[in-house]
N, C-alpha and C positions, 0 to 999 in steps of 0.2 A: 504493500500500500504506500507507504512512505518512497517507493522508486516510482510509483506511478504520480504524486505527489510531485517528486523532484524533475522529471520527465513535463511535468503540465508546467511546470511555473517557468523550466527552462524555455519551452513552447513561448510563453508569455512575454516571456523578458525579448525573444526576439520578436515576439510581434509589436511589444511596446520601439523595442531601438530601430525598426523597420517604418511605423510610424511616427518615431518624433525626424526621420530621415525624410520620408515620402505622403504625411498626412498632408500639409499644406500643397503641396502638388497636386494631391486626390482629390483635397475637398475644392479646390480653384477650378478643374479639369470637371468635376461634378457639377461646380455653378455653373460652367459655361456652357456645358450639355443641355441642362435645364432652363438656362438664359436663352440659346438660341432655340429650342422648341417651344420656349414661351412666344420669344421673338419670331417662330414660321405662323405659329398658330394666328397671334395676332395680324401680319400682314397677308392670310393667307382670309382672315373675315375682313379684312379694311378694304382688301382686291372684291370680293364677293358685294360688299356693299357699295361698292364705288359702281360696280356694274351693274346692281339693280338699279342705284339714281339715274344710272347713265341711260338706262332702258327707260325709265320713267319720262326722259326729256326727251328723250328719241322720240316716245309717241305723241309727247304732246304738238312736236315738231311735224311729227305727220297728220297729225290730228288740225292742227292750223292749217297745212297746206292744202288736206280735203275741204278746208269750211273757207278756202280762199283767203286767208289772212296769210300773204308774202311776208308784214314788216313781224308778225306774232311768230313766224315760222323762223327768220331771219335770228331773229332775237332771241328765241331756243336756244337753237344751232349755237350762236354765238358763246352763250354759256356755258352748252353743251362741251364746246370745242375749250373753252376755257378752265374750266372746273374739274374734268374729267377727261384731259388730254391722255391720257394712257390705256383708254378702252379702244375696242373695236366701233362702238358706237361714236366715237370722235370722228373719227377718219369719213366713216359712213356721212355724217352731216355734213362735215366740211365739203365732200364731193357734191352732196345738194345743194348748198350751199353756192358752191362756182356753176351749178347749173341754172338757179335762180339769178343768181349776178348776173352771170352770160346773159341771159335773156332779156333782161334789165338793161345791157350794154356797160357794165359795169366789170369791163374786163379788166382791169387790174387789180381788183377783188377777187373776181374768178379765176387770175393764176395764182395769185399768194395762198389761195383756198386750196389750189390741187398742187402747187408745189409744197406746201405744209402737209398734205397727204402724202405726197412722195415720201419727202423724209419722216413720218411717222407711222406709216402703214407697215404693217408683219406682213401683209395678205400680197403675195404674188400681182394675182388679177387686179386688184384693187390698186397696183403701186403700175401696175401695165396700163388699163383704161385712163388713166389720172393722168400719165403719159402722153398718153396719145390726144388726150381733150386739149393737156395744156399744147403740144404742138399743134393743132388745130388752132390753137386760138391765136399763136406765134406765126402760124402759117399766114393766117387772115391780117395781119400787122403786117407782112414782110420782113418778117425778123426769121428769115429763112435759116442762118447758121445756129440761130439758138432753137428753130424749131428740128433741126438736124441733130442738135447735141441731145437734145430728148428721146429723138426716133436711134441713135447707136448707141445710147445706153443698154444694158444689159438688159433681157426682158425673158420669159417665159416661150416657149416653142410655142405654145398655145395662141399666142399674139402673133405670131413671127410675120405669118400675111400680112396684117393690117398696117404691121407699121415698117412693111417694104411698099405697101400700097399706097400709106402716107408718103413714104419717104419720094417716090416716083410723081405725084402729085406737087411735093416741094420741089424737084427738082424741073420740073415740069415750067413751074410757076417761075424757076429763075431762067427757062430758054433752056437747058440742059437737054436737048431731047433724048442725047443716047445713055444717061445715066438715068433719066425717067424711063426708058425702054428697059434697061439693066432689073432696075429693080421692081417694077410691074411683071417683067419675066420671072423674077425671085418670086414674088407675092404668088403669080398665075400656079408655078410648079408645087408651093407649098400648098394650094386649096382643093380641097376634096371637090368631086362633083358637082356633090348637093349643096354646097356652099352658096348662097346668096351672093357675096362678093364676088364668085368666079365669074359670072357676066358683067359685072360692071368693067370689072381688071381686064377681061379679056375685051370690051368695046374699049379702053386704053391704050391697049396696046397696036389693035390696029389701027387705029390712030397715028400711030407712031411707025406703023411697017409693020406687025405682027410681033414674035417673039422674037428676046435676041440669043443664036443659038451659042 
């Protein structure tokens, strides 16, 4: 009894010299395990609630624009895009947003609107159409090189037509005709049959002489 005695307290004694070595370590290494699953948990409900409000202005913003109220819909958006800039419902307004301007003529609203989407959209498509609208609008200015800097940006395959189609149209619009041919022939070979664009591209190109081989 007395070696099992002597045996437990020697156990002890190194557990005690073990801990007065590695307690402060442990229990520091413990709070910060416990600090950052405090700290996910909490940013992980502030994300959740940022996106319900963000949903809740979204509709009111749709909700205006069915009952005809532009400046009620405008002014949403507006807070929408300020408040809760890091949702998917941001980006989304701001592109209604330059499409209301547009239409308004209020285009230098309409590109800060979709070049503010460019640089904060996750969404591929959504960062490719925002693209292609704001060179549209670059195209209609005559600001052909900065509508060109938009259209060779990186883009999704899924776009890849539309903005060799844009791009042939820009080029079009500066006299280029065989670099409009180039790239209406790019657009033409990328579009499926069924494709709605493939007759307008292809009434382009003949235009131009047919395709260039």
């Amino acid at each position: 009894m007395a070696a099992f005695d002597l045996e437990e307290q020697e156990k002890l004694d190194e557990l005690k010299a073990w801990w007065k070595r590695w307690g402060n370590a442990v229990t520091i290494g413990v709070a910060a395990i416990l600090f950052a699953a405090a700290g996910y948990e909490y940013w992980k409900n502030h994300a959740a609630r940022q996106n319900d409000e963000a949903a809740a202005y979204f509709n009111r913003m749709r909700q205006a624009l069915q009952a005809g109220d532009k400046k009620l819909a405008k002014d949403t958006g507006a807070v929408l895009i300020d408040k809760f800039s890091g949702t998917a419902y941001a980006t989304r307004a701001a592109m209604t947003l330059a499409t209301l301007n547009a239409r308004d003529k209020d285009v230098k609203s309409a590109k800060a609107q979709l070049e503010w989407t460019i640089e904060h959209t996750k969404e591929a498509a959504l960062r490719d159409v925002s693209r292609l609208r704001l060179a549209g609008l670059l195209l209609d200015e005559r600001k052909y090189d900065e509508a060109l800097a938009q259209l060779n940006a990186a883009h999704s395959d899924a776009y890849a037509p539309r903005f060799d189609d844009m791009k042939g149209d820009v080029y079009l619009a500066q006299g280029k005709h065989e670099e409009a041919r180039a790239a209406y022939s790019a657009a033409f070979a990328k579009l499926k049959e069924t494709s709605p664009l493939r007759g307008l591209v292809e009434m382009k190109l003949d235009s131009l002489g047919g395709p260039k081989s």
